[in-house]
N, C-alpha and C positions, 0 to 999 in steps of 0.2 A: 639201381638207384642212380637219379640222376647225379655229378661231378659238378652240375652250374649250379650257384646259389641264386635264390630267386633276389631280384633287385629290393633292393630296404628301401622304408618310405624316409624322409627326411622327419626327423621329429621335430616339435612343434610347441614350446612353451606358451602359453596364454596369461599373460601378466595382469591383472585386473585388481581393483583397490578404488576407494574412495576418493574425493578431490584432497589431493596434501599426504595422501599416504605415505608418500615414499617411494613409488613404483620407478620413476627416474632415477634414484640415488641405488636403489636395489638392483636393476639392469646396471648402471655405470660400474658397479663392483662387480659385476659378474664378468664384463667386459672385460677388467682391469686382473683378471684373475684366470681366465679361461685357458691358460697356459697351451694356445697356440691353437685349440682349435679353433675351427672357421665360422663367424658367427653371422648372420643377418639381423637385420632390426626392423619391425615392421611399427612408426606408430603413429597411433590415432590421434587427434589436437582435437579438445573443444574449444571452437577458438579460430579464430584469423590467423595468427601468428606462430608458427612452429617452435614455440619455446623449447618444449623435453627438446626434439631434435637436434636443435642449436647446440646443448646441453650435452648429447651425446657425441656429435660428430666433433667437440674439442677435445674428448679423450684422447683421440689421437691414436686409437689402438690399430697394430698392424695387420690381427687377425679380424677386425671389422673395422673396413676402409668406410668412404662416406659411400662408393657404389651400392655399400649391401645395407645402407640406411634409408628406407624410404616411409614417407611423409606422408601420410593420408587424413587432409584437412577439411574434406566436403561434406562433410556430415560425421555420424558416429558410424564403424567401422558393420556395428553388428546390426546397423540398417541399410546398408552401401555392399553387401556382400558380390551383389554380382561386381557393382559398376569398378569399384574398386579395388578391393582384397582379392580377387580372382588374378587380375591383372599385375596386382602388386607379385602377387608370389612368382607367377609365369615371367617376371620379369628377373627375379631373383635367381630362378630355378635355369635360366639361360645363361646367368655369367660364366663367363671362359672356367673359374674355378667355382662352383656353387656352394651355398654355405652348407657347413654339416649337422648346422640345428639353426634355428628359426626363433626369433622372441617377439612376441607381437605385444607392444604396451599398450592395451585399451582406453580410451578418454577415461575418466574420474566419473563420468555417468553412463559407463557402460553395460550391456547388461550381458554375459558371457554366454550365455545358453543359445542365441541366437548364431552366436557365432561359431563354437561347438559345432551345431547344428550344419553348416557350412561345410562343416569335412568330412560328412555324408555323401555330398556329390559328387557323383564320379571324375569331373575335370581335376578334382581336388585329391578325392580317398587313394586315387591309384598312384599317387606322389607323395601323399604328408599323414603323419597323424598325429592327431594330440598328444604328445607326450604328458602334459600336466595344465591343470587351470592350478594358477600360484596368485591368489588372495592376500593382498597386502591391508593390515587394515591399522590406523594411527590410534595407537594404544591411547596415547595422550587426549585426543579429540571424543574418540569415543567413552573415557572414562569422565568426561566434561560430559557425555551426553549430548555430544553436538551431533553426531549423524546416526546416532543409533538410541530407540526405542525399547523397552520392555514390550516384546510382540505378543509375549502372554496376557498384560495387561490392555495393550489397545484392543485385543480380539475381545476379550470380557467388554471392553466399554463399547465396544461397536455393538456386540451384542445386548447390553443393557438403552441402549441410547438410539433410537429408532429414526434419530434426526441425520445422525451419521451417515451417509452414504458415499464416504470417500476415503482411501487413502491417503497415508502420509509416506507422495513418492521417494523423499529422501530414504524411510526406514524400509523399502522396497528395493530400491537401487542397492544398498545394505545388504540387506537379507538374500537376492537375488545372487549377488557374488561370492558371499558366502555359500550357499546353496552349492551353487555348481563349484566349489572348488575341489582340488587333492590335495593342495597342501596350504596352510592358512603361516601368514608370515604377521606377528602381531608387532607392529614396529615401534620405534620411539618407547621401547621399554624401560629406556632409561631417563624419561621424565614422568612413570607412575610410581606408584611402590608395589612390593611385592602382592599387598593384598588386591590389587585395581585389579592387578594382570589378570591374580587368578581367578578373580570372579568373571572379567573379559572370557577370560577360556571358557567359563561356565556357560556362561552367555553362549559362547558360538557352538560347543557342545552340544546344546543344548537344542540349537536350532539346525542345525546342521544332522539329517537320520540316518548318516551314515560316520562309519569313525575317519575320522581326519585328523590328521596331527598338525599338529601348533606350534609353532617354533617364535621363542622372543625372539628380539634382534634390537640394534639400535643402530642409525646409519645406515640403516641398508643391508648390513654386513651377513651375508649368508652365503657360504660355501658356494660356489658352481655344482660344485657334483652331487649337493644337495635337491637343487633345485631343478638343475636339468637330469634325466636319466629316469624320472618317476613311471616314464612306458605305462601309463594309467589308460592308451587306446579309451581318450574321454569321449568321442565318437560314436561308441559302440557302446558307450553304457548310460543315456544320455534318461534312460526311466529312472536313475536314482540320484537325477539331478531337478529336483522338483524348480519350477520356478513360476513368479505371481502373473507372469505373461505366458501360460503354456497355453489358456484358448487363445490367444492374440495371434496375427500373422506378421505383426511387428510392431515396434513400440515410438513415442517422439519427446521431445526435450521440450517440450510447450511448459511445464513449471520453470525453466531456468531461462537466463539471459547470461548472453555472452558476448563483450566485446573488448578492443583493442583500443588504448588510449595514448597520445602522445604525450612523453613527459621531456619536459627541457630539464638542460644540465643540473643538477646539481653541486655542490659544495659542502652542505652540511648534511654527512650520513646520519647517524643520530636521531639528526632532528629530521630528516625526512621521514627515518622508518617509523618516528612519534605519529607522524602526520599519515602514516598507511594505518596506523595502528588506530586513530581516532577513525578514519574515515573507515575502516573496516567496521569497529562497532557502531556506528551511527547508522552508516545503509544498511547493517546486515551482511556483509559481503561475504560468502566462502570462499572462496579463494583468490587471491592474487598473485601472479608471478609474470616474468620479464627480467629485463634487463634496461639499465641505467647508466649514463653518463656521466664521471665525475670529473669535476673542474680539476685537470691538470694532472688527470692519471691515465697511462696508456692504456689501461687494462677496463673493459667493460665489466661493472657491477652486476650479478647476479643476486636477484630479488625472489625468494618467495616464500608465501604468506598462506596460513591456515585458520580465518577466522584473524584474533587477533596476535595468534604468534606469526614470528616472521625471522626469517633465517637471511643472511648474504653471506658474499662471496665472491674478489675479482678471480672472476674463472679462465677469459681468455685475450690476447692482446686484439680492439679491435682491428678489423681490417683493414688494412693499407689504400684499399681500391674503392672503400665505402665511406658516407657520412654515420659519424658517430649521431645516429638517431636512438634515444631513451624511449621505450614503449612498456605498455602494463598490460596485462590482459588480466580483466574482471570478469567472474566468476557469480553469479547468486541468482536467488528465485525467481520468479519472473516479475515484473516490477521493480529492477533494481536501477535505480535513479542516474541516470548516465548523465545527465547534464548538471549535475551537481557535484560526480565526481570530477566532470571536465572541468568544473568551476574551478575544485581545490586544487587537483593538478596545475593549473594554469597561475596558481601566485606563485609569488616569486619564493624562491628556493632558500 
């Protein structure tokens, strides 16, 4: 017998979740916890603007410098496999010290099986493998009934309803990452109650045909060694990850709208986040987040919104070598009214 051990692949965490889930606060603790091993970040922006990123790279952690942080904002990750994700990882995989796992955060409209699918390829399989798809899903949002459907019931109405020939892509997007995960993280469990949760579990249980375990959480807060380590080789099992795009050769973002808006300084937090909070329920908006400028504080405002909840936080000192520029990035269906939101943005603060 051979004395050489055969080269190990680098594992490969697959972070995916809804828009607002959590998926950047759940990586930032993982970060903050990793107790020295070596970590890369790989993540996806729907979006102009690298918020998560910015977001990550102020942790400031020593065992993931900003080298092993990269950005991929051309599109959604699991339609860009060659042009981008191929090249992102071969980049990572060349640093002088290479990381010893990998976490890729997917856009909030991702859909994971395509991407899965990805480290099948030989450039890919002889280097990495899936260690886990980790499903973040916002307990709170979903117990509102904001991004998730009863699937048993829309399939009766579809089938009763002969007019119906379409899905509802949000409760797909949904279902989709559910589907394909190992391990489902049910977050913000500490603004449902006990009964929400458990029927949430039921829910995904229920849709999901294989056993997965579910784990509450609030903040993010979930072990490293929970999350990494699960060696689930998702790659190689990818028939018992069903998904609503399996005839498809790939998928697109045509029901959502996404853009980047400038916001002047601010003074009055409060009242501004009133004013995200109206303009969210007026247009519709699913998400909002960015960063903000406030009158007279060195520290830039961290902003973000789920619908009409909405979270801050001065998170890091701006830059010394930059303009303190406030931006948003909105989020929602397609038809979401950008020059109305550029209207309210634009009164005064």
């Amino acid at each position: 017998m051979s004395s050489i051990a055969p080269l190990s692949k680098v594992p490969v965490t697959i972070i995916t979740g809804f828009l607002g889930a959590g998926k950047t606060t759940l990586i930032r603790h993982v970060l903050e916890n990793a107790k020295g091993k070596r970590l890369a970040l790989i993540v996806n922006e729907f979006g102009d603007i690298g918020v998560d990123g910015e977001i990550l790279r102020s942790c400031g952690i020593e065992n993931c410098p900003d080298e092993n942080i990269v950005e991929l904002a051309n599109g959604c990750i699991c339609c860009t496999v060659a042009d981008d994700f191929i090249p992102a990882i071969e980049k990572l995989l060349s640093l002088p010290n290479p990381p010893e796992h990998i976490i890729v955060e997917t856009s909030g409209l991702a859909l994971p099986k395509p991407l899965v699918k990805a480290f099948d390829w030989p450039p890919i399989r002889a280097k990495l493998t899936v260690d886990g798809v980790v499903t973040v899903v916002d307990g709170a949002a979903v117990a509102a009934g904001r991004f998730a459907d009863d699937p048993e019931a829309i399939l009766a109405q579809r089938a009763e309803d002969g007019a119906i020939d379409h899905d509802n892509p949000l409760e797909e997007v949904y279902e989709d990452q559910l589907l394909c995960a190992d391990l489902v993280i049910l977050n913000k469990a500490d603004l449902i109650d006990k009964a929400s949760a458990s029927d949430i579990s039921k829910h995904i249980s229920s849709t999901v045909p294989r056993a997965v375990r579910i784990i509450e959480a609030s903040e993010g807060k979930v072990a490293p060694e929970i999350l990494l380590g699960l060696s689930a080789a998702a790659e190689d099992d990818l028939i018992n990850r069903p998904s609503h795009h399996d005839a498809e050769e790939g998928h697109d973002h045509d029901d959502f709208d996404s853009f980047a808006l400038p916001v002047p300084t601010i003074s009055d937090i409060p009242a501004f986040l009133s004013r995200l909070e109206a303009m969210a329920a007026e247009h519709d908006v699913l998400r909002i987040k960015g960063f903000l400028d406030v009158a007279d504080k060195p520290m830039r405002l961290l902003v973000q919104g789920v619908g009409t909840r909405f979270r801050h936080h001065f998170d890091t000192i701006w830059p010394k070598d930059s303009a303190r520029h406030g931006h948003l990035v909105f989020i929602g269906e397609k038809g979401l009214n950008r020059a109305a939101l550029e209207a309210d943005l634009a009164r005064p603060h």
